[in-house]
C-alpha positions in Angstrom: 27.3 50.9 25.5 24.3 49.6 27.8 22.6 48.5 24.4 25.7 46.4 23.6 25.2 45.0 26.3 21.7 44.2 26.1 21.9 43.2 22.6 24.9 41.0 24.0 22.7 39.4 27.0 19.8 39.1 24.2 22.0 37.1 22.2 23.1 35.3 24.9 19.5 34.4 25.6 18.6 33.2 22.1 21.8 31.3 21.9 20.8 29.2 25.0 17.3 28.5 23.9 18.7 27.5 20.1 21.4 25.3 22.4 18.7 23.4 24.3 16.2 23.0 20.9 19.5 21.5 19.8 19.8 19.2 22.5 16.4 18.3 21.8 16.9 17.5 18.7 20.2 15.5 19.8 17.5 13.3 22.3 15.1 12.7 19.5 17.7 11.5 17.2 19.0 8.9 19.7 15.7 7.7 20.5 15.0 7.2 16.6 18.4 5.6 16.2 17.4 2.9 19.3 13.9 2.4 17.4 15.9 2.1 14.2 18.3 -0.2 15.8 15.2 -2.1 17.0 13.2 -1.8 13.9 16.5 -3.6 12.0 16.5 -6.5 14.8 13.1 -6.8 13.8 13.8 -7.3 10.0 16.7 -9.5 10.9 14.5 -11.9 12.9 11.8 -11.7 9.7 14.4 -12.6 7.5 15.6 -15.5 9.5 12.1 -16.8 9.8 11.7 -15.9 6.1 14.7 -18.4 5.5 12.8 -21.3 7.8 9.5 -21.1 6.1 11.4 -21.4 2.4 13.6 -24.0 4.0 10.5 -25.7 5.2 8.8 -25.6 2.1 11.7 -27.0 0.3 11.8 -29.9 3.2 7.7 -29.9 2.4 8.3 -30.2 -1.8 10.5 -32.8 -1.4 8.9 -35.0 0.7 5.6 -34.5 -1.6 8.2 -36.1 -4.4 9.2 -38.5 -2.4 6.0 -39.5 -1.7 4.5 -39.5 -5.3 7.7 -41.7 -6.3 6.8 -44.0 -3.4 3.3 -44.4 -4.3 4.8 -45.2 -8.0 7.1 -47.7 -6.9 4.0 -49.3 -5.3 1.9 -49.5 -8.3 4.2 -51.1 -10.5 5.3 -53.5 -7.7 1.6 -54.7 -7.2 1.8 -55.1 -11.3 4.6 -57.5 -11.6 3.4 -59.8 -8.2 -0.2 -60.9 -9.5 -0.3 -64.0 -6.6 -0.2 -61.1 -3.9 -2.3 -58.6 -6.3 -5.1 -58.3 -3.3 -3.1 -57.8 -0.4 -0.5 -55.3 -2.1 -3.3 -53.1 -3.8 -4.5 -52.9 0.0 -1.6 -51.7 0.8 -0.6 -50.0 -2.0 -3.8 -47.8 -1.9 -3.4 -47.2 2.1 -0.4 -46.1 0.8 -1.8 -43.8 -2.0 -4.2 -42.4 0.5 -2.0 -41.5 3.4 0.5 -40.0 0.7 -1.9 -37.7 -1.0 -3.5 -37.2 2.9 -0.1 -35.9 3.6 0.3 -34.2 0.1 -2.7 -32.0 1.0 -1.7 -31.3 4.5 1.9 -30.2 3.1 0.3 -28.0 0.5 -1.8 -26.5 2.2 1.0 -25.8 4.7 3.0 -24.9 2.2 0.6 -22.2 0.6 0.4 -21.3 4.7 3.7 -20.7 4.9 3.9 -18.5 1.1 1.1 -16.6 2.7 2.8 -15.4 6.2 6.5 -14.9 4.0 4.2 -12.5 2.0 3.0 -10.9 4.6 6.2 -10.7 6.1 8.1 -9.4 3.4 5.4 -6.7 3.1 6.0 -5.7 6.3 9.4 -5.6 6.2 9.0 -3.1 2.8 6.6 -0.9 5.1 9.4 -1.2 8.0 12.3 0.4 5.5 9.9 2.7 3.9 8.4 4.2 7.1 12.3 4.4 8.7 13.8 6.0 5.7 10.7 8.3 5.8 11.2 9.5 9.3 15.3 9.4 9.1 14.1 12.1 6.0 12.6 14.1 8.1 15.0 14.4 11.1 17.6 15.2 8.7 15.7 17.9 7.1 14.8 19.4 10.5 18.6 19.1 11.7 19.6 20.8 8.6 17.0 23.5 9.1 18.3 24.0 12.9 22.0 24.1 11.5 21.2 26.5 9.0 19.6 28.7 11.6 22.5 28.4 14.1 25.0 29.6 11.2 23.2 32.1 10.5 23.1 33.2 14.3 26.4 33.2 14.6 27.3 35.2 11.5 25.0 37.7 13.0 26.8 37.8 16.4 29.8 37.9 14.7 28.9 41.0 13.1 27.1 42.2 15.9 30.7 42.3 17.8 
């Protein structure tokens, strides 16, 4: 009867320390939930900037059009008025100049702004792979620990 009883307070024991790895466990998974919740704020915001830089660039390719029409509607102006020929192809190449000056800028703002929505939607792939990776795991250990628990308490149960 005194080994029942040790057995019992042995059980007892193991029980506890299997209860607080659990609770553990339970910690961990709330702190990787908050860093998950985080992570996703932070994909959110990547997206929404995602969605200014292509609305940007949209903004930026039309403009460029608007631009080239411009200088076109300038060229064949200066055509048709050959009194003011001079003082229009001044102006019409200021024009041309400051167009494609701001053509260049916009592209190369433009190939700016492709570059970081690259780097952001690699970033974002490397976000979800590394999250899914780790939610993997923490599953696979809380299985593990659930499995052991059952098994513990098929063992007390038999053990009483």
């Amino acid at each position: 009867r005194l080994d029942v009883v040790r057995r019992v307070e042995k059980d007892i024991q193991k029980t506890i320390t299997l209860m607080e790895e659990v609770q553990v466990e339970v910690n961990r998974h709330k702190a990787v939930a908050h860093e998950t919740k985080a992570v996703k704020e932070g994909i959110r915001n990547a997206e929404d900037e995602q969605w200014r830089m292509q609305a940007s660039i949209q903004h930026i390719t039309r403009q460029i059009s608007s631009a080239k029409e411009k200088l076109v509607r300038l060229e064949h102006s200066s055509a048709l008025k050959k009194e003011q020929a001079q003082a229009h192809l001044q102006t019409a190449r200021q024009a041309c100049e400051d167009a494609m000056s701001r053509a260049g800028e916009q592209e190369k703002r433009q190939k700016e702004i492709e570059a970081a929505t690259h780097i952001l939607q690699q970033r974002k792939k490397d976000m979800i792979k590394a999250h899914t990776q780790e939610t993997e795991d923490i599953l696979s250990q809380y299985n593990l620990l659930r499995e052991q628990v059952q098994d513990y308490h098929k063992t007390l149960n038999m053990a009483m």
